[in-house]
PDB file with SEQRES, HELIX, SHEET and CRYST1 records, atoms N, CA, C and O in Angstrom:
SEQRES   1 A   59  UNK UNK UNK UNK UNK UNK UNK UNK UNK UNK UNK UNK UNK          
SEQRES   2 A   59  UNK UNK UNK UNK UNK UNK UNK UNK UNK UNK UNK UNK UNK          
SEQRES   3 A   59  UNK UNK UNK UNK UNK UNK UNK UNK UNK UNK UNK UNK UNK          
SEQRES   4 A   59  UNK UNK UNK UNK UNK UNK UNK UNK UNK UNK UNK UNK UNK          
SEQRES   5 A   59  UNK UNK UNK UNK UNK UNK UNK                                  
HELIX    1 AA1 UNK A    2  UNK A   37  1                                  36    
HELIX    2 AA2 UNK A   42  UNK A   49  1                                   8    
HELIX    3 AA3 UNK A   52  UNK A   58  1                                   7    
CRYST1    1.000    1.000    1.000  90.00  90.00  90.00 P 1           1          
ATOM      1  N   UNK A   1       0.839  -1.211   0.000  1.00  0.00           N  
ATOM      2  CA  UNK A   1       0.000   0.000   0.000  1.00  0.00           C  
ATOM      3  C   UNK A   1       0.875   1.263   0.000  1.00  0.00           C  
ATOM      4  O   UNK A   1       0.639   2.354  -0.520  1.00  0.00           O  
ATOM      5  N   UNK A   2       1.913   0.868   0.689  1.00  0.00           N  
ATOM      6  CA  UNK A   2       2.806   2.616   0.527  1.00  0.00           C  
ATOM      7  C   UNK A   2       3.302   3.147  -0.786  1.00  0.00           C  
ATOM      8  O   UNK A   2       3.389   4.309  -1.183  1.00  0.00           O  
ATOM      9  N   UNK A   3       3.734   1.513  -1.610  1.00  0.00           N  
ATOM     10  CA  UNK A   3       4.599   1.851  -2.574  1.00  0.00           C  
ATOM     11  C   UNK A   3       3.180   2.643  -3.903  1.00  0.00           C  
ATOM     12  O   UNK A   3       3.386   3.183  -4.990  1.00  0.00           O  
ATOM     13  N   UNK A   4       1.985   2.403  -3.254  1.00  0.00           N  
ATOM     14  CA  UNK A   4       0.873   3.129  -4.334  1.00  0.00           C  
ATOM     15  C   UNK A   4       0.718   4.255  -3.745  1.00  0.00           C  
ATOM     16  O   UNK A   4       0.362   5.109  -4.557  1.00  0.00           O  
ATOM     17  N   UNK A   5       0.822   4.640  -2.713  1.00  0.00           N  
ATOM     18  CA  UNK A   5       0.202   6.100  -2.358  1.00  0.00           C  
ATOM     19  C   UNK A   5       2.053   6.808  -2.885  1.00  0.00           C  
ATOM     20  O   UNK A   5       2.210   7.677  -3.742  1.00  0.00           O  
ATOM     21  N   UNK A   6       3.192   6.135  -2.097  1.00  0.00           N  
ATOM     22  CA  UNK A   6       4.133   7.097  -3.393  1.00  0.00           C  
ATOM     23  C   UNK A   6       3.767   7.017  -4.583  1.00  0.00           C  
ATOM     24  O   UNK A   6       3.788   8.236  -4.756  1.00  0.00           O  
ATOM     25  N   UNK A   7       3.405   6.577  -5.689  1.00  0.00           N  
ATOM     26  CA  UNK A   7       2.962   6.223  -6.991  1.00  0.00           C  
ATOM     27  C   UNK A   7       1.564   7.746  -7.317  1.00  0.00           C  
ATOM     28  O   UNK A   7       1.499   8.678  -8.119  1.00  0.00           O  
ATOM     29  N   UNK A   8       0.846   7.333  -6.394  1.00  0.00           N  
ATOM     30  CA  UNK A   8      -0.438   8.588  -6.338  1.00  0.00           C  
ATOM     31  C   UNK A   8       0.137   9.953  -6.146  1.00  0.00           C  
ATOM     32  O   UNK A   8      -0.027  10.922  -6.888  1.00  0.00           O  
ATOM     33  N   UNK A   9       0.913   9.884  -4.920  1.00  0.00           N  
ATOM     34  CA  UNK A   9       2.377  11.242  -4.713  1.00  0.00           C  
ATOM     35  C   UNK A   9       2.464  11.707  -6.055  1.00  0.00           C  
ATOM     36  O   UNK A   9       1.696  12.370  -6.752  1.00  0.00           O  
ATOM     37  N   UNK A  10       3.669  11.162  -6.266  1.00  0.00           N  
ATOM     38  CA  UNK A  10       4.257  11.423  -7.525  1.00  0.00           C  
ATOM     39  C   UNK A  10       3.488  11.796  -8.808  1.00  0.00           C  
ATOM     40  O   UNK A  10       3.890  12.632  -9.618  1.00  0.00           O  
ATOM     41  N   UNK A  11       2.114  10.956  -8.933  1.00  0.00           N  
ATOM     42  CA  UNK A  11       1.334  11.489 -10.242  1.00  0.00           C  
ATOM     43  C   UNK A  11       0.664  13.023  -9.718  1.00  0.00           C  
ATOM     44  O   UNK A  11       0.389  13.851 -10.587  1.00  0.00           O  
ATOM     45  N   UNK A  12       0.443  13.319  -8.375  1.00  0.00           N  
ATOM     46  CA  UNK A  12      -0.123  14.278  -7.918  1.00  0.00           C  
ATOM     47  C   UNK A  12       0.865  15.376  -8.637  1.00  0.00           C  
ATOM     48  O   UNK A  12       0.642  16.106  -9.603  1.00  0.00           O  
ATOM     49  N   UNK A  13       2.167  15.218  -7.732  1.00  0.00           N  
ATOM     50  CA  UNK A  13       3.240  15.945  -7.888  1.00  0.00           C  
ATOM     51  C   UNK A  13       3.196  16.652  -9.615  1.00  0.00           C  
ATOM     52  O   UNK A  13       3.088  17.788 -10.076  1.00  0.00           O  
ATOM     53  N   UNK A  14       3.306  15.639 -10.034  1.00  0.00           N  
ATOM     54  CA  UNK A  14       3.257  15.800 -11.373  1.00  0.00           C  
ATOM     55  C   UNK A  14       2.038  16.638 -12.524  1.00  0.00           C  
ATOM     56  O   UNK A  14       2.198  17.325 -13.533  1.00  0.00           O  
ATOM     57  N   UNK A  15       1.010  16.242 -11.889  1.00  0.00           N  
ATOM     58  CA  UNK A  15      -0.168  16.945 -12.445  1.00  0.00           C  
ATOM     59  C   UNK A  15      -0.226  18.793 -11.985  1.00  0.00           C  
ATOM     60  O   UNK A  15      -0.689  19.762 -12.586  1.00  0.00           O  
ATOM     61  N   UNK A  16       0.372  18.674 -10.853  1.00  0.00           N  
ATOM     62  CA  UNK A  16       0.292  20.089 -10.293  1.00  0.00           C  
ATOM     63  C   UNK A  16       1.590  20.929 -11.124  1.00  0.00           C  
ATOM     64  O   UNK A  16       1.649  22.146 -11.296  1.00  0.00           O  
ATOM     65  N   UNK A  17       2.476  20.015 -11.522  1.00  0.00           N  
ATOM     66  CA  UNK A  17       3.850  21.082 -11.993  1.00  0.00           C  
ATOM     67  C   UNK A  17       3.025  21.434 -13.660  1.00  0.00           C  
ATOM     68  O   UNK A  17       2.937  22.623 -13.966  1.00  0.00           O  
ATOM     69  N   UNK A  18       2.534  20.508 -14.528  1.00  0.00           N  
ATOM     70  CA  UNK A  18       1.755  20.599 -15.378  1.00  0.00           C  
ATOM     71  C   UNK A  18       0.396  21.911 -15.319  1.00  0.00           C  
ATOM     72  O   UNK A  18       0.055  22.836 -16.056  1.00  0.00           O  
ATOM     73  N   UNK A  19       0.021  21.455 -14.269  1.00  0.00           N  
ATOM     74  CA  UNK A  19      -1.640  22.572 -14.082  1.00  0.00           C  
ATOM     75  C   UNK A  19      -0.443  24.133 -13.645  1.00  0.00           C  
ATOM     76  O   UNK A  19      -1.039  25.176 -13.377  1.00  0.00           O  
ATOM     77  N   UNK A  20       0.723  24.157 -13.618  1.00  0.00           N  
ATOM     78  CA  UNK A  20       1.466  25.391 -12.969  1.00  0.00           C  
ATOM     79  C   UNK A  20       1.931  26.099 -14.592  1.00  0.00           C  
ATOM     80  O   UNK A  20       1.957  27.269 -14.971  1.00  0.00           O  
ATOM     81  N   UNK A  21       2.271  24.770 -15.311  1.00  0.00           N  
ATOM     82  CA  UNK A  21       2.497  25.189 -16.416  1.00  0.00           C  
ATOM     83  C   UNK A  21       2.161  25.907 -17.686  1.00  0.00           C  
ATOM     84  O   UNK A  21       2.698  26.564 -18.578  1.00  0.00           O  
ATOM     85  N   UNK A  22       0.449  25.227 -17.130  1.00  0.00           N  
ATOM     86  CA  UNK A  22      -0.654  25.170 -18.010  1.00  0.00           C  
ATOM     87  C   UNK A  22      -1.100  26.959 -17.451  1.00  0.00           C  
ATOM     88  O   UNK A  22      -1.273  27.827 -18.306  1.00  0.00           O  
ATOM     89  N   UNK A  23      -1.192  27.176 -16.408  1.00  0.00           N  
ATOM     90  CA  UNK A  23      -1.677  28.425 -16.128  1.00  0.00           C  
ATOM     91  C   UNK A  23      -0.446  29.483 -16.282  1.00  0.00           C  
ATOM     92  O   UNK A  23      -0.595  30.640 -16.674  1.00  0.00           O  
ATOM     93  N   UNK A  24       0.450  29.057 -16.013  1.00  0.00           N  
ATOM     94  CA  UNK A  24       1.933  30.253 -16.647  1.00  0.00           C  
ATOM     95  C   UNK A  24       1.556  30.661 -18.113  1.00  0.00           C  
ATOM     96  O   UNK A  24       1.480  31.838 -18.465  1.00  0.00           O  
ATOM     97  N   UNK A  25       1.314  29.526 -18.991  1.00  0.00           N  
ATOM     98  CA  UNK A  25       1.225  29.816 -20.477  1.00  0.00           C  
ATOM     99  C   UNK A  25       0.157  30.303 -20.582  1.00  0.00           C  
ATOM    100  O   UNK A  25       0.070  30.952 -21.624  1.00  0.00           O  
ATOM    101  N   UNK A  26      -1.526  30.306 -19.454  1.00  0.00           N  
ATOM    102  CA  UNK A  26      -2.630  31.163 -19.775  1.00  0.00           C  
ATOM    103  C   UNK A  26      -2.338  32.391 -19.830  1.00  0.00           C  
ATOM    104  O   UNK A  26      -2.542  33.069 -20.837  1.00  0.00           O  
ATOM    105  N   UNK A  27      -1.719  32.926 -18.541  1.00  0.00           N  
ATOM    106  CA  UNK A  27      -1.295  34.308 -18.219  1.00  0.00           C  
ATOM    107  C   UNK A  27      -0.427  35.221 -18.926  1.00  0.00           C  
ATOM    108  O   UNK A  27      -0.399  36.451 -18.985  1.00  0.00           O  
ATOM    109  N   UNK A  28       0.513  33.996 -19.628  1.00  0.00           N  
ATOM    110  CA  UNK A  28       1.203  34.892 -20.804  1.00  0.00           C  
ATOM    111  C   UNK A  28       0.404  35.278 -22.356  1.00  0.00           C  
ATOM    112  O   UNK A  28       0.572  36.214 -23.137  1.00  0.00           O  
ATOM    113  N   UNK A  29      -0.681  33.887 -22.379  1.00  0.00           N  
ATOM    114  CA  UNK A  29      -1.085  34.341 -23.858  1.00  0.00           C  
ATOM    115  C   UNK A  29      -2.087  36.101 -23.018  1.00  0.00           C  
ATOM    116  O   UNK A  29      -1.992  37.141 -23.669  1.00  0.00           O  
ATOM    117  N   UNK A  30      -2.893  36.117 -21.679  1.00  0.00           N  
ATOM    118  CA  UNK A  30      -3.685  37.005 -21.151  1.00  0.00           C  
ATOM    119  C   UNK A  30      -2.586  38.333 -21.482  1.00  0.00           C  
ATOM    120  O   UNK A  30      -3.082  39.392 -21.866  1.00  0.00           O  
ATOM    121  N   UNK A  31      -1.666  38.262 -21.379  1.00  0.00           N  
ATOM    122  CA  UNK A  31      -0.159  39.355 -21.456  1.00  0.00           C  
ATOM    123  C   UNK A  31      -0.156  39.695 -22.998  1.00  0.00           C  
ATOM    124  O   UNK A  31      -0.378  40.778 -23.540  1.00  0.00           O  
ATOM    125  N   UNK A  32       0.171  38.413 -23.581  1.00  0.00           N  
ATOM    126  CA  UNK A  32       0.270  38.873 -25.412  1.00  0.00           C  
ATOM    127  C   UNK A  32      -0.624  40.378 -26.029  1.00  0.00           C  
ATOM    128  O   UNK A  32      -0.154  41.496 -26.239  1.00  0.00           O  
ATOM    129  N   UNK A  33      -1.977  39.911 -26.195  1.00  0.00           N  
ATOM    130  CA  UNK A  33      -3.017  40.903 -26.601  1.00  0.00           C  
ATOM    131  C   UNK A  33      -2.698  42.051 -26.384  1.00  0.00           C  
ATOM    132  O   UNK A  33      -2.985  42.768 -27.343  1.00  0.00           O  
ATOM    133  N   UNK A  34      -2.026  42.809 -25.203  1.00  0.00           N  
ATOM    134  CA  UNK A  34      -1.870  44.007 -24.690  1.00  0.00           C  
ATOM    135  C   UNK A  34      -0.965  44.324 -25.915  1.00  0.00           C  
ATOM    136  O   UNK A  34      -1.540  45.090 -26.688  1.00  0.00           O  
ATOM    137  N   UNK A  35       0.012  44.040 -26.234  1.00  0.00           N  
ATOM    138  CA  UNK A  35       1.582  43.843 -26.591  1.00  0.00           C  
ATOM    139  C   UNK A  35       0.802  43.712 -28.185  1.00  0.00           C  
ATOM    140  O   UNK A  35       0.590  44.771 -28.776  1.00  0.00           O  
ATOM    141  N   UNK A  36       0.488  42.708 -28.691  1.00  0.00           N  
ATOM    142  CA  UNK A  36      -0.165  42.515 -30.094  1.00  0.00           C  
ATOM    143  C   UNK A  36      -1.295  44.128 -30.856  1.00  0.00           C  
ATOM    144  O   UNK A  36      -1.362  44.574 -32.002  1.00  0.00           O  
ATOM    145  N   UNK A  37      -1.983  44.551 -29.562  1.00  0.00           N  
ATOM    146  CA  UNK A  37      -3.047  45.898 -30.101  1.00  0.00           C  
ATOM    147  C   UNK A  37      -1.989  47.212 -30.502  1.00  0.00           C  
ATOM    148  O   UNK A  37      -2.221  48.188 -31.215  1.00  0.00           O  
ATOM    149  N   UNK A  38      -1.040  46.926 -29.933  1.00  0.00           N  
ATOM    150  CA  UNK A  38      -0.324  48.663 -30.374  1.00  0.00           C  
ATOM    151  C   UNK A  38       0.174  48.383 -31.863  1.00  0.00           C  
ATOM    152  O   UNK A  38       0.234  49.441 -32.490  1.00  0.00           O  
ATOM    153  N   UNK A  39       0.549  47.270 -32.614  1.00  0.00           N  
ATOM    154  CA  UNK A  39       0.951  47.729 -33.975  1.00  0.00           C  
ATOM    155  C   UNK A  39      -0.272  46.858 -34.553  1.00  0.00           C  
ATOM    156  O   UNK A  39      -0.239  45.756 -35.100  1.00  0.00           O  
ATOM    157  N   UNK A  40      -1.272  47.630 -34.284  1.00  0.00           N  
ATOM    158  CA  UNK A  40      -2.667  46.469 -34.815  1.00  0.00           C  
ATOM    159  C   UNK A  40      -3.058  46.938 -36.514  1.00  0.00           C  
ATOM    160  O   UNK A  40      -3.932  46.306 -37.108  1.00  0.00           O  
ATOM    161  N   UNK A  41      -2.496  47.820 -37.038  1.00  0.00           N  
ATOM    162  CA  UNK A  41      -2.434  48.273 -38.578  1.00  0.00           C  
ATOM    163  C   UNK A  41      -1.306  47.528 -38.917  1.00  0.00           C  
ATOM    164  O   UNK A  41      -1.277  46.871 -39.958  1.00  0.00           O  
ATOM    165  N   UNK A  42      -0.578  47.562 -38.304  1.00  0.00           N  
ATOM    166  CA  UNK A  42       0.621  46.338 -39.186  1.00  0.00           C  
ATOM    167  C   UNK A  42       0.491  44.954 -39.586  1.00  0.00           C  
ATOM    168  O   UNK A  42       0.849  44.306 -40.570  1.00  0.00           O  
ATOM    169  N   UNK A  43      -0.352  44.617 -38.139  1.00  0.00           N  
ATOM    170  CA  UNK A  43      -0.667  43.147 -38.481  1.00  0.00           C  
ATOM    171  C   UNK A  43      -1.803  42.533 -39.223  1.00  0.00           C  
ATOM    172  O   UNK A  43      -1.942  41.333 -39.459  1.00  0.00           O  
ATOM    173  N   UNK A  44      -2.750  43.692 -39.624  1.00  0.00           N  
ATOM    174  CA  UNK A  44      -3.385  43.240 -40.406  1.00  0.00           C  
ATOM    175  C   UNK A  44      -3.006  42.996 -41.872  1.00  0.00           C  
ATOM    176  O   UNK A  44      -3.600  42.222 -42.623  1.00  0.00           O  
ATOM    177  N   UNK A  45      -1.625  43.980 -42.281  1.00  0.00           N  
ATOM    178  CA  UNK A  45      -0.907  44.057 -43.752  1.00  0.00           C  
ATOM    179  C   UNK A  45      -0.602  42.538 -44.449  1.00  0.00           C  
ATOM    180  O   UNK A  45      -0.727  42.254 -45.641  1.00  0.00           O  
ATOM    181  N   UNK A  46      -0.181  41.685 -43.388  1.00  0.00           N  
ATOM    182  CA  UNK A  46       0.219  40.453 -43.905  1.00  0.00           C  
ATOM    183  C   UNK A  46      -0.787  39.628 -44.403  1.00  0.00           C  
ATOM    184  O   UNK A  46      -0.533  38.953 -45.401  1.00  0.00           O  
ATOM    185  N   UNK A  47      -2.016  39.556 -43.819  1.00  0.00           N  
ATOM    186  CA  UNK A  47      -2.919  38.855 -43.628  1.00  0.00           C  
ATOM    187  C   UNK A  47      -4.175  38.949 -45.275  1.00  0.00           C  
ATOM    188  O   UNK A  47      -4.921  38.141 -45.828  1.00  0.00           O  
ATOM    189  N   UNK A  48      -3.669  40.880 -45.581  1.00  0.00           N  
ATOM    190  CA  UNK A  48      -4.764  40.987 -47.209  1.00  0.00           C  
ATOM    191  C   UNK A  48      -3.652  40.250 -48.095  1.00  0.00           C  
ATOM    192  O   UNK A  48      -4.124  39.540 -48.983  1.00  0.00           O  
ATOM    193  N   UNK A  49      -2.046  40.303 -47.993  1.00  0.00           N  
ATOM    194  CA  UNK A  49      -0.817  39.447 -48.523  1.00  0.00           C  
ATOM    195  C   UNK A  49      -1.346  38.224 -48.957  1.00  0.00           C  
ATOM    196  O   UNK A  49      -1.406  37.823 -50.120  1.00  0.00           O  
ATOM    197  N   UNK A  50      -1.800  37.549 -47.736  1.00  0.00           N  
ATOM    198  CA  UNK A  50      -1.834  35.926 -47.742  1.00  0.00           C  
ATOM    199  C   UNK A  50      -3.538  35.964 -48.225  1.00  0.00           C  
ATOM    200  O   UNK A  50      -4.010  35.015 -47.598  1.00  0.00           O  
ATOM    201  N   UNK A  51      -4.156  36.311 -48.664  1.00  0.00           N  
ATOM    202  CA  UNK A  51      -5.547  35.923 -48.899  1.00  0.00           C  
ATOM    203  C   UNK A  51      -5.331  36.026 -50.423  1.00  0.00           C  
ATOM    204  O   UNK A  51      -6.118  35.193 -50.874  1.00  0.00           O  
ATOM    205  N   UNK A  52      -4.633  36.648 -51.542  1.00  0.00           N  
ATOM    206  CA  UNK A  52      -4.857  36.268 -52.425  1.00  0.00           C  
ATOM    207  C   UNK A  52      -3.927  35.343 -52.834  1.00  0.00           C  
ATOM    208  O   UNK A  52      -3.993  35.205 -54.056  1.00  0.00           O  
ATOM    209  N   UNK A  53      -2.888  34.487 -52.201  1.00  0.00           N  
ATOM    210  CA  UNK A  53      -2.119  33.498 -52.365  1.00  0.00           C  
ATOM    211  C   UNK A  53      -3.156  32.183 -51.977  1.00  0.00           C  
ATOM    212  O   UNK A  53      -3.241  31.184 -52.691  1.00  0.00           O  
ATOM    213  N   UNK A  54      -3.938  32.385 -50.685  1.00  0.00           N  
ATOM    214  CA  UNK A  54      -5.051  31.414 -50.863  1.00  0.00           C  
ATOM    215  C   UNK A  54      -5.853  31.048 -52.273  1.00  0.00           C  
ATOM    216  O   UNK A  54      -5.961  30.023 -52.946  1.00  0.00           O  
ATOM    217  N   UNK A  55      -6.296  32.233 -52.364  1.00  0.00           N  
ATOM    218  CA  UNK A  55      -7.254  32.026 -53.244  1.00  0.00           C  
ATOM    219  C   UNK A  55      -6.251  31.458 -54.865  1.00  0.00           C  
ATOM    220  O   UNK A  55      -6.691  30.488 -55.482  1.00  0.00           O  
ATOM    221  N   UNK A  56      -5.254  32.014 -55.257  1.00  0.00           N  
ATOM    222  CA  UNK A  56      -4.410  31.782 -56.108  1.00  0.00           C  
ATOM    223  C   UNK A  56      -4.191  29.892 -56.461  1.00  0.00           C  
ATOM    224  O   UNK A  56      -4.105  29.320 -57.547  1.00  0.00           O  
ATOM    225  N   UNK A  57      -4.155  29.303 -54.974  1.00  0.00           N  
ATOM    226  CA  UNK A  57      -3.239  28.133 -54.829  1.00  0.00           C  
ATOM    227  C   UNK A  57      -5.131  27.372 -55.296  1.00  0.00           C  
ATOM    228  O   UNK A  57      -5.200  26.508 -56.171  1.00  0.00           O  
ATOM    229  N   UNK A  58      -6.181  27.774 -54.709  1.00  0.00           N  
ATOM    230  CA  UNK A  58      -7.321  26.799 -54.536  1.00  0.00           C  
ATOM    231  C   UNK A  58      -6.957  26.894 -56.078  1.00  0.00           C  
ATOM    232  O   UNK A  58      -6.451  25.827 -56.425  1.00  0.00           O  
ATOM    233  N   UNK A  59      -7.059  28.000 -57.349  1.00  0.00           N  
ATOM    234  CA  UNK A  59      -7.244  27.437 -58.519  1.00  0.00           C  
ATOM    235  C   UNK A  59      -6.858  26.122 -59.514  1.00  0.00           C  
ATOM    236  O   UNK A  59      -7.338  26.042 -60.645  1.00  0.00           O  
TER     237      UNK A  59                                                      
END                                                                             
């Protein structure tokens, strides 16, 4: 019985460094947007670029 509750430990352990990970990378994409709106005319330039290469390639 001990050697399963270390076993349960350890997956615990493990799920929590994951769920730490998982919420670090929420908070940074929550961070991005701020950072992405100030050159928000630039980034739309690429995007009329790539729509007639779409449409180009479907022919």
């Amino acid at each position: 019985h001990q050697a399963q509750m270390v076993e349960t430990l350890r997956v615990m352990g493990d799920m929590r460094q994951e769920m730490g990970d998982m919420h670090a990378e929420l908070l940074a994409l929550r961070e991005q947007p701020r950072i992405t709106r100030q050159p928000g005319g630039d980034a739309r330039v690429p995007n009329n670029q790539d729509a007639p290469r779409d449409a180009d390639s479907r022919i």
